[in-house]
C-alpha positions in Angstrom: 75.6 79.8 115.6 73.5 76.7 115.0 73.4 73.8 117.3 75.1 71.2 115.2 73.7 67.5 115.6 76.7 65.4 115.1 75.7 61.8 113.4 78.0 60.0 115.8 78.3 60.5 119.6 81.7 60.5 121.2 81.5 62.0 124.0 83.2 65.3 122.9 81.8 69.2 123.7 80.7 69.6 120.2 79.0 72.9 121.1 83.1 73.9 122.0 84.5 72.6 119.2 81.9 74.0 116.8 83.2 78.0 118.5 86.3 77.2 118.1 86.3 75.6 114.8 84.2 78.8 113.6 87.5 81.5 114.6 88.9 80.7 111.2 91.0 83.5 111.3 93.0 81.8 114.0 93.6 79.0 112.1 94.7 80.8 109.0 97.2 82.7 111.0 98.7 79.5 112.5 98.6 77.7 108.6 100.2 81.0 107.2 103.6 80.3 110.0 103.0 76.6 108.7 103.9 78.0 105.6 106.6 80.2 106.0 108.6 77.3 107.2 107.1 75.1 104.6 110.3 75.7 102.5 113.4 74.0 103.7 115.9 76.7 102.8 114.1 79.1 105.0 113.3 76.8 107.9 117.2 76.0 107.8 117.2 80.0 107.8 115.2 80.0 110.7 116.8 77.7 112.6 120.2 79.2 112.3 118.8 82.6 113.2 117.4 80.8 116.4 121.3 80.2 117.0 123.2 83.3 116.1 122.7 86.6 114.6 124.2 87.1 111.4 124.0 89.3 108.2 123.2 88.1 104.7 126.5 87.2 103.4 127.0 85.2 106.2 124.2 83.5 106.4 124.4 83.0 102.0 128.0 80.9 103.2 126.4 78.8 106.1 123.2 77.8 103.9 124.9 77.7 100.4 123.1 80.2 98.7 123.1 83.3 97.1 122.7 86.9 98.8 119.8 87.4 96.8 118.0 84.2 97.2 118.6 84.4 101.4 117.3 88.0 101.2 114.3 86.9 99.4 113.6 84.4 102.4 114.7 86.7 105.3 112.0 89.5 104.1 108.9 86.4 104.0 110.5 85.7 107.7 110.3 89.3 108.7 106.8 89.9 107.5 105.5 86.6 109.2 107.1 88.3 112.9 109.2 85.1 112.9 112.4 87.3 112.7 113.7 90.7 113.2 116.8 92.6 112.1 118.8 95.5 112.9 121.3 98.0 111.5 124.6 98.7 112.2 126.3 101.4 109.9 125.8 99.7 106.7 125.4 96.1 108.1 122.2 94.6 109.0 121.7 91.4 111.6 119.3 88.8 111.5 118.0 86.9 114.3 114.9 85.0 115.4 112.2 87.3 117.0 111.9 87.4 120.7 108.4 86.2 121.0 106.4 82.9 121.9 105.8 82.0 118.6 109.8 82.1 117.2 110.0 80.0 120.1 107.4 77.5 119.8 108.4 76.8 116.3 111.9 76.7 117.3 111.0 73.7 119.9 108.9 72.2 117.3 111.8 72.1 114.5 114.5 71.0 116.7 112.2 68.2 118.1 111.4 67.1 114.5 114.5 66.7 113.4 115.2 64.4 117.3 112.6 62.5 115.9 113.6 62.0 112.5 117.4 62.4 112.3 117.9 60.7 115.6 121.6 59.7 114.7 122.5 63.5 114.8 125.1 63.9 117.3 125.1 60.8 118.9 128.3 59.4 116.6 130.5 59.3 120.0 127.8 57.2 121.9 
């Protein structure tokens, strides 16, 4: 890697930065999580199945949507690792996945909405 000559001096490790900067692979994996909750339905999916585990038609009720349409957001969950699901006879559960990053982004969701919907539950202060 090239020493890169920065025109203005701050005071930062540019040397470190530049490494860093250059693991774009990193960063595309944390933009591609970005994106899976990009959509509103399927962060609002997310965040339920941070709560509970439930199956489709369940879920389709407490979102407002249609099997289908949930399904469609619960497999792009799945495949990002944000969720897993299991089977039971002809049923299968959703839930978020037991891992840092379901859990990270669960902290980060309900934070956001602290700090933007800070009304929420406070209506018997």
């Amino acid at each position: 890697m090239e020493n890169l000559k920065l025109p203005h001096n701050h005071g930062h490790h540019e040397e470190d930065l530049q490494k860093k900067l250059a693991q774009t692979g990193d960063f595309q994996a944390a933009a591609e999580v970005f994106r899976q909750l990009g959509d509103s339905s399927r962060a609002r999916i997310f965040w339920l199945l941070c709560h509970c585990e439930e199956c489709v038609i369940n879920i389709s009720a407490l979102v407002g949507m249609s099997s289908p349409a949930v399904s469609h957001h619960l497999r792009q969950l799945r495949e990002s690792g944000l969720i897993q699901s299991r089977r039971e006879g002809k049923e299968v559960y959703y839930r978020a996945a037991d891992n840092e990053q379901s859990r990270l982004l669960h902290l980060t969701i309900e934070k956001i909405m602290e700090i933007t919907c800070p009304q929420v539950g406070k209506a018997d202060s």
